[in-house]
C-alpha positions as CSV (number, residue, x, y, z in Angstrom):
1,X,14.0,20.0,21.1
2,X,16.2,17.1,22.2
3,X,20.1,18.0,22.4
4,X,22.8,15.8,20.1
5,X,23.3,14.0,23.3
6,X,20.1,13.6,24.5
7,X,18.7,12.2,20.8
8,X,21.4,9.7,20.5
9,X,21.0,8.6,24.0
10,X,17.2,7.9,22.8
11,X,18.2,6.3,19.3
12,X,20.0,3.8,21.2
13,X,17.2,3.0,23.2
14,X,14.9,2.2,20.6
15,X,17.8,0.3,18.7
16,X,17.9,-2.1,21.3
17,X,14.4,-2.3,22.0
18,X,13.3,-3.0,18.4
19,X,16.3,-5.6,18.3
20,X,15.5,-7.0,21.8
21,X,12.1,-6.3,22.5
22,X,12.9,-6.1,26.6
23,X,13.4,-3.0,28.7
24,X,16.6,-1.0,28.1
25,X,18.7,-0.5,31.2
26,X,21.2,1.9,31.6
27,X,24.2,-0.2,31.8
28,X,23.1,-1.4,28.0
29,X,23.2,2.1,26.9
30,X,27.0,2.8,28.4
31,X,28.4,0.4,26.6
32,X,27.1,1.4,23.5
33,X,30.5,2.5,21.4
34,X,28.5,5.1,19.2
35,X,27.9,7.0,22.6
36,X,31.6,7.7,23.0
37,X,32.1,6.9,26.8
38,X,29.8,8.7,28.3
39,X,29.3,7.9,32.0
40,X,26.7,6.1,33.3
41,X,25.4,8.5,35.7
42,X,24.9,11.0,33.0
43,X,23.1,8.5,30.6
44,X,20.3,8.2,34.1
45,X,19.8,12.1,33.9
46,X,19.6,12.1,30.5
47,X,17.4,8.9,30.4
48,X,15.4,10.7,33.4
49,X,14.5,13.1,31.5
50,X,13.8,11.7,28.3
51,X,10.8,10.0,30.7
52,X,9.4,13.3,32.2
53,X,9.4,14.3,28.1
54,X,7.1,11.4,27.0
55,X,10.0,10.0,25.0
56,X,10.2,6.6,26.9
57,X,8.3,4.7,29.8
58,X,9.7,2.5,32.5
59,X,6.9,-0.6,33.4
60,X,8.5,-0.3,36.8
61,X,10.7,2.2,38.1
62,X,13.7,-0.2,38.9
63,X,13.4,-1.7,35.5
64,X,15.0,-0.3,31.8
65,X,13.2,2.1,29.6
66,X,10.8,1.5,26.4
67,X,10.3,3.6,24.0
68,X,7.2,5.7,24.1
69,X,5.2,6.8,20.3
70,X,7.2,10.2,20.9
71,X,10.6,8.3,20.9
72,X,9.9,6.1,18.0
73,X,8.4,9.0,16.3
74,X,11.9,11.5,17.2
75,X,14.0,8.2,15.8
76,X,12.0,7.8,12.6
77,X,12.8,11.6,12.1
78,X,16.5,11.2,12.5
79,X,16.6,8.5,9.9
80,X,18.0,9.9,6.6
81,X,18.6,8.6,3.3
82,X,18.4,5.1,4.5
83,X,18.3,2.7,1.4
84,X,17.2,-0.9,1.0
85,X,20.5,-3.2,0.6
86,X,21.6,-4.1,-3.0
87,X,21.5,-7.6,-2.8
88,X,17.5,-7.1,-2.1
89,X,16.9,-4.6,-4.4
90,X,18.3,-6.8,-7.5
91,X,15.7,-9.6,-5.7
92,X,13.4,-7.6,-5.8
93,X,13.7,-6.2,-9.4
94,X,14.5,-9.8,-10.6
95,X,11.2,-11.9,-9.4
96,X,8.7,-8.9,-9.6
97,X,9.4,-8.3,-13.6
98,X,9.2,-12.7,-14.0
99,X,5.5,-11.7,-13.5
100,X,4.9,-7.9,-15.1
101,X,2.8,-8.9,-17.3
102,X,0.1,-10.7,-15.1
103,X,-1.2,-8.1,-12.5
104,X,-2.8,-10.0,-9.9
105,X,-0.1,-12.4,-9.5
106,X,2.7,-9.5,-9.5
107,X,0.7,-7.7,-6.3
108,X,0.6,-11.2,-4.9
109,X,4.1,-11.7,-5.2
110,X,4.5,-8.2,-3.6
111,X,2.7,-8.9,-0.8
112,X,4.6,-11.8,0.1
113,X,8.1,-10.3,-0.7
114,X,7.2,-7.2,1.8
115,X,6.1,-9.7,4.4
116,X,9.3,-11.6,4.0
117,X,11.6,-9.1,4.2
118,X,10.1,-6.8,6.7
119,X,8.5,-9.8,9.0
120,X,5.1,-7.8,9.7
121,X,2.1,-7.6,7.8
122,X,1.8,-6.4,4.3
123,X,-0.7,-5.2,2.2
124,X,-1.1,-4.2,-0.9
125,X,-3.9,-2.8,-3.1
126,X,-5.2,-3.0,-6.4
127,X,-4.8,-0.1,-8.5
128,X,-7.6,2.1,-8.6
129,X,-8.7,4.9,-11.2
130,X,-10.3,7.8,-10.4
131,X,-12.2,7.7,-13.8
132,X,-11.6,4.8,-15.9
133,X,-10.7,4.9,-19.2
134,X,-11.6,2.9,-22.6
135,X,-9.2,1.4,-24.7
136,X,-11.0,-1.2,-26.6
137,X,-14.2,-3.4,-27.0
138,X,-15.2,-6.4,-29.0
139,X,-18.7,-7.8,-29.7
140,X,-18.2,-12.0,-30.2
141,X,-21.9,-13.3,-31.2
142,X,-22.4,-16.6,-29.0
143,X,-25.7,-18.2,-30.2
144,X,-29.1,-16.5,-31.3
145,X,-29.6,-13.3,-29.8
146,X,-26.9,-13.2,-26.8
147,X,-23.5,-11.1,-27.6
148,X,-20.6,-10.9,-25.2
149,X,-19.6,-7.4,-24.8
150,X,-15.7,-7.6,-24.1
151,X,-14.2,-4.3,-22.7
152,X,-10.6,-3.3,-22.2
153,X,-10.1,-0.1,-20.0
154,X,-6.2,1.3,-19.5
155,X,-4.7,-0.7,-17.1
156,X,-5.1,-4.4,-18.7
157,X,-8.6,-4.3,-16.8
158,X,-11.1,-6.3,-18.8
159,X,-14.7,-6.5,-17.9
160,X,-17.2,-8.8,-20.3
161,X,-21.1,-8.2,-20.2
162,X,-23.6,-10.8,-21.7
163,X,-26.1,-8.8,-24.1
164,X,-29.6,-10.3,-25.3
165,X,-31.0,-8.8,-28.1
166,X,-34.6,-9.2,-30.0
167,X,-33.2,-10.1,-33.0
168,X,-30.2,-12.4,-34.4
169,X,-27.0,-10.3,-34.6
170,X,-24.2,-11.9,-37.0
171,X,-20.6,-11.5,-36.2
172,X,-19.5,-9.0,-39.4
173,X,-22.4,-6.6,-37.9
174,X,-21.0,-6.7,-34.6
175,X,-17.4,-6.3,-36.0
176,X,-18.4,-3.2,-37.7
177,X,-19.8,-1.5,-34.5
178,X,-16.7,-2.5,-32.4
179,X,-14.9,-0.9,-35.2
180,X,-16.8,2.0,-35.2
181,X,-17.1,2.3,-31.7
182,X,-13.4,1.8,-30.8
183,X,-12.2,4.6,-33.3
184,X,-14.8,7.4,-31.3
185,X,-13.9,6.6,-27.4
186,X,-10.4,5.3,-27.5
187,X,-8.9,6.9,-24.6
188,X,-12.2,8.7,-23.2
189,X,-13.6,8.3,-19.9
190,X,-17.4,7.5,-19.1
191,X,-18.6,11.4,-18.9
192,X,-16.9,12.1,-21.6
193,X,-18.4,9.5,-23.7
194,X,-21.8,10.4,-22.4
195,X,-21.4,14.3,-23.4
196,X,-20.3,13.0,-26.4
197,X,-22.6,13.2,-29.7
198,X,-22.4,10.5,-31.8
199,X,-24.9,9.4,-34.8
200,X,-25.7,5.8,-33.3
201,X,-28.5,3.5,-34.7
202,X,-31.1,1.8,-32.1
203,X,-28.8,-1.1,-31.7
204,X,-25.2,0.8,-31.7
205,X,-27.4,2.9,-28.3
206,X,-28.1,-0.1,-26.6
207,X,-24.5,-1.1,-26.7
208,X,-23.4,2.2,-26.2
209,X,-25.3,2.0,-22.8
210,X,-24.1,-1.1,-21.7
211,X,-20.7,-0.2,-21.6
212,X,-21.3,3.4,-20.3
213,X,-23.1,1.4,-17.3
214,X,-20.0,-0.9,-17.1
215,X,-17.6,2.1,-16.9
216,X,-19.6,3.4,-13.9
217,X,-19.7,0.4,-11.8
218,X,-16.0,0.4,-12.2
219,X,-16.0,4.0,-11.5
220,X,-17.9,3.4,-8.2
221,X,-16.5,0.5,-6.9
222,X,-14.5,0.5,-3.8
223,X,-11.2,-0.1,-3.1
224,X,-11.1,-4.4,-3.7
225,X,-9.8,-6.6,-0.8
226,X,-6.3,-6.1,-0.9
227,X,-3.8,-8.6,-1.0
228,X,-2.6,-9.8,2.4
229,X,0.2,-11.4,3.4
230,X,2.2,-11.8,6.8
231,X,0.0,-12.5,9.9
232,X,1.7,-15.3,11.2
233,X,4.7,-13.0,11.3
234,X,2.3,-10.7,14.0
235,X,1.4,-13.5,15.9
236,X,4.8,-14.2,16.5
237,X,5.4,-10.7,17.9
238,X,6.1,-10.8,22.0
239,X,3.8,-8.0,21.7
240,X,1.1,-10.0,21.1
241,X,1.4,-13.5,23.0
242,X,-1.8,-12.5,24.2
243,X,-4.5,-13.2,21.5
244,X,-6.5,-10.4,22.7
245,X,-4.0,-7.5,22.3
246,X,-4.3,-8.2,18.5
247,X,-7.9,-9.4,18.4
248,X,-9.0,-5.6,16.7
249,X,-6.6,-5.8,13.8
250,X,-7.8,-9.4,13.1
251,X,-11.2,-8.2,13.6
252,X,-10.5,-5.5,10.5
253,X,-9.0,-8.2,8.6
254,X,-12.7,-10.4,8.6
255,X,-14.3,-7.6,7.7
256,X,-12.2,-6.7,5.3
257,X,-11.7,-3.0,6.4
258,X,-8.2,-2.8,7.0
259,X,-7.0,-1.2,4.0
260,X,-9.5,1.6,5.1
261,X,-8.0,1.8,8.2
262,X,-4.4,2.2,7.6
263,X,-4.6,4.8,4.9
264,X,-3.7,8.1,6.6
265,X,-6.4,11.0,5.7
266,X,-4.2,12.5,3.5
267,X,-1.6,10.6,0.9
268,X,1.2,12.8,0.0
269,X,1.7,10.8,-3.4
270,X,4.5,8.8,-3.9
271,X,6.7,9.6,0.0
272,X,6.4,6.9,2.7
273,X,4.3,7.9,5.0
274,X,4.8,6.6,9.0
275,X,1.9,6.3,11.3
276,X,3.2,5.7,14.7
277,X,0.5,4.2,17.2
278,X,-2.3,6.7,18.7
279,X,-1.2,8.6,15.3
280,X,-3.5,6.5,13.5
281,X,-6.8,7.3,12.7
282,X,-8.9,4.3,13.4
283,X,-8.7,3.4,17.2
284,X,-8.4,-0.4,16.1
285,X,-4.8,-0.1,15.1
286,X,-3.9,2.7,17.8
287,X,-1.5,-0.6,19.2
288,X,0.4,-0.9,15.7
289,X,2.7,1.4,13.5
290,X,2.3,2.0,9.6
291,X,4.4,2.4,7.0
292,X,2.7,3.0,3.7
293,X,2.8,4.7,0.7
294,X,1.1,5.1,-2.9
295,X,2.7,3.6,-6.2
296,X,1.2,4.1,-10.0
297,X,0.5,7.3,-12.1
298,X,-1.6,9.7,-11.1
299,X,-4.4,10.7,-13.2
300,X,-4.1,7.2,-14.1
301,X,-4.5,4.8,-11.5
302,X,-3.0,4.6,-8.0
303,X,-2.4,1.6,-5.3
304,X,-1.2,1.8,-1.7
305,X,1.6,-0.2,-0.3
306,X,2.3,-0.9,3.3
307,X,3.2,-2.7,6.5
308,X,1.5,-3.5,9.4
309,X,3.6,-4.3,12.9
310,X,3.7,-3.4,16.7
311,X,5.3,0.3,17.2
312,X,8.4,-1.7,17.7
313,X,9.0,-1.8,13.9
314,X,12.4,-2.1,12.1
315,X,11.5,1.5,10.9
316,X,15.3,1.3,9.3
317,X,14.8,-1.4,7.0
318,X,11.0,-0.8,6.6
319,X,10.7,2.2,5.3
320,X,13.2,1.4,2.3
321,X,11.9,-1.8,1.4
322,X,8.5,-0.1,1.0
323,X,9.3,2.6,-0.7
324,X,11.8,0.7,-3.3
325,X,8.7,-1.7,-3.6
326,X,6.6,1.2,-4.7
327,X,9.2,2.7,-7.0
328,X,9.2,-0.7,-8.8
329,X,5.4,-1.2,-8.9
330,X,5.1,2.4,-10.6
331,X,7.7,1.1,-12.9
332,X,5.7,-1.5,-14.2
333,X,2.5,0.1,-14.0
334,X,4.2,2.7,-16.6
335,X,5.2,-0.1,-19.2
336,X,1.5,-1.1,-19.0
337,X,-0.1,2.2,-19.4
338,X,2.7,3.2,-21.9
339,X,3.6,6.3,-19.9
340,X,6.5,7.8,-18.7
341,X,7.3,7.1,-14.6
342,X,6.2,10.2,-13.2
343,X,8.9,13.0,-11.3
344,X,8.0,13.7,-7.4
């Protein structure tokens, strides 16, 4: 347990590194005026033995300190009730609900405003449901015997399925089976429309499979790529003017397993979640921080949200703009579900 001295000391060490990315000498520290004049000397012994405590390193012994995953993890800690400034929140809010409407390009446009703003890598996910659910079908006859199945599940995802039959189906037959089949599984998820016993003719079955099967590859499908935006803003990181010291996160990003990575092994919902270097689980990003967190409804369907950066992250500004991002994205997911935004 770090005094109030001692802690402040250490905050304005990794101020000034995360600001100035070189080592942090004493004499920088003593002129800081939120330390009140303390002396130099005592700032050593206290920077002394923040070292022998793992909070910082010194490359060389006559040079200034860095902050260690300890110290960026005690400053992260003392950070309370920081909030993302106005002037981006109402950018935010204003660009994001232009495109509320169209999913793909809204978690697009997220990406690139969290890249932006934060200057590390973002990513973003699609959201994902534990168990879909079915809102509506249609059956449009096309020529002959083929049919396009058309199925709506909650969350404007729409999935379409091209169905030969052995016979010539005509469009008011087809009507009457959408009709029929939308009044018994609106709102029910795939094993709960198979336990469910309906009277269905040979044909009304074979449709009935079709989007059963439908509803379970979406049910099974992984976590698609996420959107990505913000490498050039790594590259640029002094961190890495080596290509080789960020050679395993591009490595994750060709194979397409860095959302995997970054999620912590346990989300806790809707809080922004920090992952400070060898806190991560996947040796690849041991070199990098995290800040993440979840956004949707749960029960529903659920994204993740997050940057990417070296441990030197702007942690202050990061976290806020993540989680306000969130807070917006469950916002809209709500309007599109029809739900009410859900109380941490």
């Amino acid at each position: 347990m770090l005094s109030t001295r001692t802690g402040m000391i250490l905050n304005s060490i990794v101020t000034r590194y995360i600001d100035m990315a070189t080592p942090v000498p004493s004499q920088t520290i003593a002129d800081d005026p939120g330390l009140g004049g303390i002396s130099s000397a005592t700032i050593r012994n206290e920077m002394a033995h923040l070292e022998n405590e793992g909070y910082i390193t010194r490359p060389h012994t006559s040079s200034g300190s860095i902050p260690a995953d300890k110290g960026y993890r005690y400053y992260v800690e003392s950070l309370k009730n920081v909030r993302l400034a106005e002037v981006e929140q109402r950018l935010i809010s204003h660009l994001l609900h232009q495109v509320e409407r169209e999913t793909e390009e809204c978690l697009s446009l997220t990406a690139t405003l969290l890249s932006q703003l934060v200057k590390n890598v973002a990513v973003v996910s699609s959201p994902k449901t534990a168990d879909s659910k079915f809102k509506h079908m249609e059956l449009v006859s096309l020529q002959d015997t083929q049919v396009l199945l058309v199925l709506v599940l909650h969350g404007a995802k729409v999935k379409q399925k091209l169905i030969t039959f052995d016979e010539t189906i005509y469009q008011p037959r087809l009507t009457s089976i959408s009709n029929k089949l939308n009044a018994v599984y609106s709102g029910l998820t795939r094993k709960q429309i198979e336990a469910k016993e309906s009277e269905l003719s040979p044909l009304e079955q074979q449709i009935n499979d079709c989007l059963i099967e439908m509803m379970k590859i979406e049910d099974e499908r992984e976590y698609a790529e996420p959107y990505l935006d913000g490498l050039h803003f790594m590259l640029n990181q002094p961190e890495f003017a080596h290509i080789e010291r960020i050679q395993a996160l591009m490595n994750l990003v060709e194979q397409r397993s860095l959302l995997k990575a970054i999620i912590p092994a346990e989300m806790k919902g809707h809080t922004v979640q920090v992952i400070i270097g060898e806190e991560n689980k996947d040796e690849a990003i041991r070199n990098y921080s995290v800040v993440i967190s979840q956004y949707g409804l749960p029960n529903e369907a659920t994204g993740t949200i997050g940057v990417v950066g070296p441990t030197r992250m702007p942690y202050s500004h990061a976290i806020p703009t993540v989680g306000y991002l969130a807070t917006i994205l469950t916002v809209l997911m709500a309007g599109l579900y029809g739900k009410q935004i859900p109380k941490e």
